[in-house]
N, C-alpha and C positions, 0 to 999 in steps of 0.2 A: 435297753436304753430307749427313751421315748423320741420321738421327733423331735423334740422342741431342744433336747439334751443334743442330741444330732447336729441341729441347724447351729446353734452354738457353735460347737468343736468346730465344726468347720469354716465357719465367721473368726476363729480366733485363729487357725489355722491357716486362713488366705490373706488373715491383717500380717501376720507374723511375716508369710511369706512377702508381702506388701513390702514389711519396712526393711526385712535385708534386702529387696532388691535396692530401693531407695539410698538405705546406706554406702551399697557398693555402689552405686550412682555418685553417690554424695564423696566418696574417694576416688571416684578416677577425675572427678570435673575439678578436684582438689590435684590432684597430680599432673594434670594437664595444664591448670593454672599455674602451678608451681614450677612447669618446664619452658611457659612460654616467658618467660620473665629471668629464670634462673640457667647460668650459662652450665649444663651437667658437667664439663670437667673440674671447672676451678671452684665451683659451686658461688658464685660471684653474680652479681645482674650481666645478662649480657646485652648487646648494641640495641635490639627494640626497646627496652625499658630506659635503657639508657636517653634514648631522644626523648620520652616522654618525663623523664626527669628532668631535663635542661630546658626545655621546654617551661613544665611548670616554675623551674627557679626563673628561667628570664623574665618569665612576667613577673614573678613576684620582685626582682629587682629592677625592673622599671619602675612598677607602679609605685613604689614605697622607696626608691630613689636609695638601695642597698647593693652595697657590694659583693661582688660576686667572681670568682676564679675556678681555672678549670688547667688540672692537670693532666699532660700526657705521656707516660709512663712504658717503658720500654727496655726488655732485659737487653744487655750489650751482649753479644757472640752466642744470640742464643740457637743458633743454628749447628753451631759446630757441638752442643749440645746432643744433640739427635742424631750429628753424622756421626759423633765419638761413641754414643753412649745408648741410643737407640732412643724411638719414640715414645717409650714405656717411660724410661726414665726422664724423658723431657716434659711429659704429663704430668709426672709427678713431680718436676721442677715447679712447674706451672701452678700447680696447685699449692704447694709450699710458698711458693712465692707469691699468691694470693693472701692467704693467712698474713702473711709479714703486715704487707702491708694492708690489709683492713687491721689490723692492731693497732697500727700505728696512724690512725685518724680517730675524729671522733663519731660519735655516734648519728649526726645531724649528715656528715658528709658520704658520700656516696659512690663507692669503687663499681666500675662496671668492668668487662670485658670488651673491647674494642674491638680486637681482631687478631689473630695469630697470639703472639708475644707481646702486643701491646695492651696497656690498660688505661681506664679515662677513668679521673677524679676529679669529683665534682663538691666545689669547694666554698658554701652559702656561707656569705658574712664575712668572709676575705678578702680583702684589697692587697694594695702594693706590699704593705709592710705585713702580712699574714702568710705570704706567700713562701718566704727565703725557710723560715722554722720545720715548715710540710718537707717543702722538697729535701732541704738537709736530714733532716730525720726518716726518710723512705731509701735515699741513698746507703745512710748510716746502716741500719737496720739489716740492707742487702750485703752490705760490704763484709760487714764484721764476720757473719758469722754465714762458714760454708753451707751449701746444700746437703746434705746427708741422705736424703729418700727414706730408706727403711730400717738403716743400721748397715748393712750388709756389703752395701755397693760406697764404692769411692766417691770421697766428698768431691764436691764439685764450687770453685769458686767461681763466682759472678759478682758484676755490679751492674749499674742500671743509669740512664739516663732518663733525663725527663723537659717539660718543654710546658711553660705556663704561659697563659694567656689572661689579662683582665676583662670584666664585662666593662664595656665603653669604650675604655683604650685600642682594646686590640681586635671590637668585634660586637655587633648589637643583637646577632642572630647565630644559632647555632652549628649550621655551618662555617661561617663567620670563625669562631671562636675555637672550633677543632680546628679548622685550618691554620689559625695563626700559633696556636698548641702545636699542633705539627710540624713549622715551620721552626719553630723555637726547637722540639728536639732533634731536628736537622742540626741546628745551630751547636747544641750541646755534644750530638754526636762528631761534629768536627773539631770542637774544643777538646777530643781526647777522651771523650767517655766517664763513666763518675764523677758524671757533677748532672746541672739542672741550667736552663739558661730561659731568660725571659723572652718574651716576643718581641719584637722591633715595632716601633707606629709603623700603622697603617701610613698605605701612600692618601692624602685626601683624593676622595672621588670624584668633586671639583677641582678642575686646574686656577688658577689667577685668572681675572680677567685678562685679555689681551689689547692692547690699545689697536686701532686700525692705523693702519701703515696712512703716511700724508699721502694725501693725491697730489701726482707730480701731471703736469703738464705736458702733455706731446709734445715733440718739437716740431710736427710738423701740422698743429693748429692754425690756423691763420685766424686774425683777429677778425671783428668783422667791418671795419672802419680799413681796413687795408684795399688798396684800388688794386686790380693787376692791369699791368698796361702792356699791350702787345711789342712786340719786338719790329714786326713789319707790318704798315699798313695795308690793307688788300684794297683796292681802287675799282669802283665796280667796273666793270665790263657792257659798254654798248652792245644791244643786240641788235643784228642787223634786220630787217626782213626778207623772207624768203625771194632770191627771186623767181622771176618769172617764168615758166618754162614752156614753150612754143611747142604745140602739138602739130603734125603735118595738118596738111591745109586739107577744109572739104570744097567738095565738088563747088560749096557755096561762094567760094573765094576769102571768107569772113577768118581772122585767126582767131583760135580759142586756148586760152590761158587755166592755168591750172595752181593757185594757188600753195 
């Protein structure tokens, strides 16, 4: 084989190796991507992507003056879950009940993971009257039909509580708006569970003005046209001059006085 055939093979040889390294580059920075954004058990967005989506819709719902809701979504007793049935099987609760509900939205809207057992949905182009159809149909969906897992293990029945919030009414900024979502399934979870409850207004941030109280007078102001006049008059007092006081006499015979 001549040089030239040589230098070749091995120019094809070091590209070759070039683009697998490349490729496996090109899948871990893909896999990385994919786990910073995606929550690995429920396979659902979890809380980082989450704030960057709420985010993006708030502005889009200011600027273009569009409505906008945000669901917060919550298995009921799901703790006794884990202590009945183990963690394995509550994972896979979890993830089941992920599936439900990303079925049961549409494609625009946007399920995350929140945190533990709870989950946030995020709801572009729904106002008051878009809201009641969502939460009934994610309740629905939970209710009906038990947990199963894998076949094998006992079904497990659940239902879910949840806690909506409007953009404007209930919140302009995203913490703002999970919190008053939160508050709302507080709400729901005291109503008994299996159901869904709206958030309450906001208290305004401003109070009313408050009028200033009148200015009341002292009583013990005196005008200033008032005279005070003494009780007893004081009468000055003559002074007398000192008197004189006689020094023994000098040999001069002469007396000398001391003032």
């Amino acid at each position: 084989m001549s040089t030239t055939a040589l230098l070749l093979v091995l120019t094809a040889a070091a590209l070759g190796c070039a683009l697998v390294a490349c490729w496996r580059l090109f899948r871990v920075n893909q896999t990385l991507r994919h786990e910073s954004v995606i929550d690995p058990l429920t396979g659902v967005l979890h809380y980082g992507k989450l704030q960057e989506i709420l985010h993006t819709e708030l502005e889009r719902a200011s600027r273009f003056d569009r409505p906008l809701s945000v669901l917060m979504v919550d298995l009921d007793l799901y703790r006794e879950v884990n202590s009945q049935y183990g963690h394995q099987r509550g994972s896979a609760v979890l993830r089941e009940f992920a599936q439900r509900v990303q079925s049961s939205i549409r494609g625009v809207d946007t399920l995350a993971r929140f945190g533990g057992d709870e989950f946030v949905v995020v709801l572009p182009e729904t106002g008051e009257h878009g809201v009641p159809p969502v939460a009934d149909r994610i309740c629905r969906i939970v209710r009906e039909k038990p947990f199963a897992g894998d076949g094998s293990e006992l079904q497990v029945q659940l239902s879910v509580s949840i806690g909506a919030a409007l953009y404007g009414r209930h919140g302009v900024t995203v913490s703002q708006l999970l919190r008053s979502a939160d508050e709302a399934l507080y709400l729901a979870k005291q109503a008994g569970r299996d159901g869904w409850a709206m958030a309450r207004a906001p208290i305004p941030l401003l109070p009313n003005p408050v009028e200033p109280p009148n200015m009341v007078t002292p009583p013990n102001l005196i005008e200033p046209s008032t005279v005070i006049e003494l009780t007893t008059a004081v009468e000055p007092t003559a002074i007398e001059p000192p008197t004189a006081i006689e020094l023994p006499r000098r040999s001069s015979g002469k007396p000398r006085t001391w003032a």
